[in-house]
N, C-alpha and C positions, 0 to 999 in steps of 0.2 A: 333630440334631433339637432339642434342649434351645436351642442356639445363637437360634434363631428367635423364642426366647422372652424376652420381661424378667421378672427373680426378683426380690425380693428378698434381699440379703444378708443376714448376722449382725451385728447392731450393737456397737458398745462398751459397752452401756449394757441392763441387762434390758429387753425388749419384752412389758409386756401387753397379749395381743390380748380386747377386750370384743364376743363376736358374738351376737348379738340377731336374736332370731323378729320379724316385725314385728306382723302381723295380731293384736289384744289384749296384746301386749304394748308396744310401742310408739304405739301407736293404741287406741282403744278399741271398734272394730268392724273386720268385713271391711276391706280397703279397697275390692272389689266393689259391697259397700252403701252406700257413701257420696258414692252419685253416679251410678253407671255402671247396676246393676241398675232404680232409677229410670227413668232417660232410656228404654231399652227396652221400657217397658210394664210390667216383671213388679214385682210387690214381693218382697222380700227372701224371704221363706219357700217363695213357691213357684219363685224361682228355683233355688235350693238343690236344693229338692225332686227337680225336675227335673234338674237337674244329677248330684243324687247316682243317683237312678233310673239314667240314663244311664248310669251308671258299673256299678252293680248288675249291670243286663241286658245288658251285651257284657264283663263281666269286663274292665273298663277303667280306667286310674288316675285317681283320683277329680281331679287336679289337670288333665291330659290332658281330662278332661270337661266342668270347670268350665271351659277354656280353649276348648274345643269351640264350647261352650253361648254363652258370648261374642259368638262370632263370629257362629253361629246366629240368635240372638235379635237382632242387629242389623243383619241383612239389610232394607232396604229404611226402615232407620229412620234409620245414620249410619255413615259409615266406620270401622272400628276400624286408625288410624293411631297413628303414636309420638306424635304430637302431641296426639291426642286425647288418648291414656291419660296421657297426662305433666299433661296438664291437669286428667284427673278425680284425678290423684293431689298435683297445688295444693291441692284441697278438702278432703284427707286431714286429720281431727284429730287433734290429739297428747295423749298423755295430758300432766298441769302439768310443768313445769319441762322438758321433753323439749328443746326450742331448745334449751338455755343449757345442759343438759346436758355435751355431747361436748366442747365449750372447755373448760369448768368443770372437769371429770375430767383431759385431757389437760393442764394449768396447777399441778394439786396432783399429778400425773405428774409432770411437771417437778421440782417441789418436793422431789420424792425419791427425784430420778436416775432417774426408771423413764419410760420411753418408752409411751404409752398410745396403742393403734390402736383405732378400732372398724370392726366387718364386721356385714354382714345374711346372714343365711340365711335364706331365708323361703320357702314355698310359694306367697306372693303375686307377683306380677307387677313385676318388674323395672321396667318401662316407666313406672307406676304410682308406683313407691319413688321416681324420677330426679325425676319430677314436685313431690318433695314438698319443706318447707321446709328439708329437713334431710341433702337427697342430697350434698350437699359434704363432710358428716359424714365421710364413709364411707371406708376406705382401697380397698373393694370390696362389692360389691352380688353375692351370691349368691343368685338367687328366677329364676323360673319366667320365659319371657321367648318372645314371637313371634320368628317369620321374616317380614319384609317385604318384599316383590314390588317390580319395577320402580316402579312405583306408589306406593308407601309403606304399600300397603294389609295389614295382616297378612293373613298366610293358612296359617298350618302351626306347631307349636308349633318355637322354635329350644332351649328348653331346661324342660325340665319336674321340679320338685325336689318329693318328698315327702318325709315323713318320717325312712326308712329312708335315703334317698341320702345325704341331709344332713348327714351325720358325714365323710364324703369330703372336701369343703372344710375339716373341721376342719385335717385331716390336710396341705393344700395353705397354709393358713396357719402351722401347724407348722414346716411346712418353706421356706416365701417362695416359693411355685412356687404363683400365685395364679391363673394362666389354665385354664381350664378344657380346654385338648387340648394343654395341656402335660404330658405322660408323664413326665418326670421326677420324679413324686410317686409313681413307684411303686418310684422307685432307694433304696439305702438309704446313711442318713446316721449316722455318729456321733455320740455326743450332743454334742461341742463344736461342731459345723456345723448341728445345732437353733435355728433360731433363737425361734421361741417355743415353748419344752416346755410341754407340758397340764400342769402344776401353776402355768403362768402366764397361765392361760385362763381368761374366765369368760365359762359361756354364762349370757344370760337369758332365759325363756320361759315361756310361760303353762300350756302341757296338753301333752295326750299325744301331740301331733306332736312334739315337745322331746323329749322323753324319752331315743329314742337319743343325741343329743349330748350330754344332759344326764348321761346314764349314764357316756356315754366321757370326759368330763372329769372326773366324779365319780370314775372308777375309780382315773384318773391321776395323782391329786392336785390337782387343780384344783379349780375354785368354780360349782359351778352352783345357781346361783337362782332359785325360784320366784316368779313376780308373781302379785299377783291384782287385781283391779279395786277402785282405790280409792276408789269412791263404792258399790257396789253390797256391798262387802265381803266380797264371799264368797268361802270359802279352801275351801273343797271338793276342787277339785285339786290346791291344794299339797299342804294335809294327807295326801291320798293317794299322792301323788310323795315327801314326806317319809317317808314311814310305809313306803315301800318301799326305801328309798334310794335316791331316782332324783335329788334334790338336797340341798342339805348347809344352804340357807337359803332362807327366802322372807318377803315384802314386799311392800308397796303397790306398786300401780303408780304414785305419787309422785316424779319424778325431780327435787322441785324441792329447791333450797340445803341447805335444814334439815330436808331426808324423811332417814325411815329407810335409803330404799335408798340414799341420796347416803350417809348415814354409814357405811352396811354395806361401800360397791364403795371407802369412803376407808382404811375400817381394814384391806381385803385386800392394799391398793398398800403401807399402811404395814409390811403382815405379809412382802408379798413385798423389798420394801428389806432388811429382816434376812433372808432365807431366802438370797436373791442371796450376797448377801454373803457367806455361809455357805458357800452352791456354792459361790464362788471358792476359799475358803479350802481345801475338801476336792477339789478339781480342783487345786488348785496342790501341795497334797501330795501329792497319785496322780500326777502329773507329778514332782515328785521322787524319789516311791520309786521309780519305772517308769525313770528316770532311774538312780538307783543301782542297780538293779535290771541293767541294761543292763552296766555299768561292772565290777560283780561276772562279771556273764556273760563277757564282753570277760577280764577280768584271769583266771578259769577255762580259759577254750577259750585263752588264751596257755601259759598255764601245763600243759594239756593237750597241745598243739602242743610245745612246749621239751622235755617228757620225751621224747614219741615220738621226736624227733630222736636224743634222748641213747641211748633204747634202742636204736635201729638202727643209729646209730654204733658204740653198746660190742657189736652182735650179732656173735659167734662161734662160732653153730651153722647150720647150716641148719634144723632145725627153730624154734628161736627165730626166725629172720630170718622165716619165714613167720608165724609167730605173730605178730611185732611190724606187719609189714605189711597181715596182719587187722585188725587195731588202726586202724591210721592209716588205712587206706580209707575208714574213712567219714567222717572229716574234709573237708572239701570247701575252706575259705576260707583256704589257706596264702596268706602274702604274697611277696611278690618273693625279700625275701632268707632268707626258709625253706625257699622251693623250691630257692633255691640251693644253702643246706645238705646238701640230700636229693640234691641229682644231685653235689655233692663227693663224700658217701656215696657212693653210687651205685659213682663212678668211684674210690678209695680203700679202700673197705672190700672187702677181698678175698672175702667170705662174700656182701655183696648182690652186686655185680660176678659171680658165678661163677654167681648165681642169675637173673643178667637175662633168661633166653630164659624160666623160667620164668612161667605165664600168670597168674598173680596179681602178680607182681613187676612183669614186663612192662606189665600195664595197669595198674598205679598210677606207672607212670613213663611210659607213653602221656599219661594223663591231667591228670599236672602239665605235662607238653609243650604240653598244648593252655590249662593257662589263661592269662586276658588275665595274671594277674600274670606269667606265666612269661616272661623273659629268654632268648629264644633263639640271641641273640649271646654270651654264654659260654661258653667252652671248655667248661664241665663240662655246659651244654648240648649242644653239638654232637655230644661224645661219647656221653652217654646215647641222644642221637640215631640213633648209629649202632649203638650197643649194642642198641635196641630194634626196631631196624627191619633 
């Protein structure tokens, strides 16, 4: 199944992923209002209105309604095509510096060895985002998106993202398994096969649709940041997402050169180049101790193996000989020439030899018979052989 799929790999180089709400935080209105709500007759409030109603009275997802409503209201006015919507999301405003942004982060990325992606998660409309000056940005585009018919004409929602879904993609980023009916996001990975770990994540967003993301990268060690509207200034929501812990910074919605949040997303990249580096250091010792760790064990279980030999050799009781046998049963990984040892034994030591029919002796000399190490073209094979069977 997985195969059908393109992933992402693990790079040689830390990958921070920057994913971003669009609607207020990247734009400073709807992207619905900015054109589309218009052209249908309704103005902005009581589109909404209506939309949200809709959603109220059939216990319906409010993003499921606003996409409804869409299509609804523009019965008999204009097609709602990919084309259309790509076009009313041309008209899309950005908040300043937003263009020159994603180069400009991804180039001081560069600068300090760290690999910078950006991804949208958004409630808004897909079709709408592709439209806009800035959809090349993107390594992927996660938001709300039609089905379109023979025709080109939408007619059915193909994906529909609120709030609450919206941490799902984190986790599909986390891991380079970016398609959405790709299953493989539910397999589980080691942290060395992580390609972007949440403490190399930084979500940005505006309110309380954010929040779960913002939580889950916040919990993780990662960066979540709150915007607020840099003309109108009001921090109402960060303060309240701050004051809960639901972000760890917030800022203008200013993305341009010499804003605050250009300086804030530069000294995170710089934080994470020392942090990386760090990882390695403390991955490359847990690979050495787990390393010696191995070598102890190995030079133990030999040293384990060499006695029991030795005791079964020097055994000269029958009660001992069963005892030693108890012992070495649960040994399981002798090699070629210790099983050899054990069936000389076997055929030499006159105390195991007298004990062969016996059913605890017998099946520990069944048992070396059947491993791959066992050598069964040796005399001292063949004869256990016949001793046992």
């Amino acid at each position: 199944m997985s195969n059908e799929f393109s992933r992402k790999s693990k790079e040689d180089k830390p990958v921070i992923a920057i994913c971003y709400d669009f609607d207020k935080t990247l734009s400073p209105d709807d992207m619905q209002a900015q054109g589309f709500i218009q052209s249908v007759g309704y103005d902005v409030k009581t589109f909404w209105e209506s939309s949200n109603k809709l959603a109220s009275d059939n216990n319906m997802d409010q993003n499921l309604a606003y996409m409804y409503t869409m299509l609804k209201t523009s019965v008999g006015k204009q097609s709602v095509t990919k084309n259309a919507l790509n076009d009313y999301g041309s008209r899309v405003t950005l908040f300043p510096g937003v263009e020159s942004w994603f180069s400009r982060i991804r180039d001081f990325g560069r600068q300090h060895n760290i690999i910078i992606e950006h991804y949208i998660i958004s409630s808004g409309l897909k079709e709408m985002i592709e439209g806009t000056k800035i959809a090349n940005e993107f390594e992927h585009i996660y938001a709300s998106s039609y089905y379109f018919d023979d025709c080109g004409i939408a007619t059915w929602p193909a994906q529909a993202i609120n709030y609450t879904n919206k941490t799902q993609f984190l986790f599909r980023i986390e891991k380079g398994i970016l398609d959405i009916n790709d299953q493989g996001v539910n397999e589980s990975f080691s942290n060395d096969k992580i390609r972007v770990p949440f403490r190399n994540m930084i979500y940005i967003g505006d309110s309380d649709t954010d929040i779960p993301c913002m939580k889950l990268v916040n919990s993780n060690g990662g960066h979540s940041i709150g915007v607020y509207n840099n003309e109108t200034k009001d921090k109402t929501k960060v303060i309240k997402m701050m004051r809960e812990n639901r972000i760890r910074y917030f800022s203008t919605s200013d993305y341009s050169e010499n804003s605050e949040l250009n300086d804030l997303v530069k000294k995170i990249i710089i934080r994470t180049e020392s942090n990386e580096a760090l990882e390695n250091i403390h991955i490359a010792n847990q690979l050495e101790q787990n390393r010696i760790d191995r070598e102890n064990d190995s030079l133990k279980n030999k040293a384990e193996k060499s006695n029991a030999i030795l005791s079964l050799e020097g055994s000269q009781s029958f009660i001992n000989t069963h005892m030693v046998i108890g012992k070495i049963n649960k040994i399981s990984d002798w090699t070629k020439d210790e099983i050899e040892s054990l069936f000389e034994i076997g055929n030499n030591n006159s105390q195991v030899c007298y004990l062969m029919g016996d059913l605890d002796v017998k099946k520990f000399y069944k048992r070396l018979l059947k491993s791959e190490a066992c050598d069964k073209n040796t005399e001292n094979a063949k004869n256990i052989e016949k001793l046992v069977n």
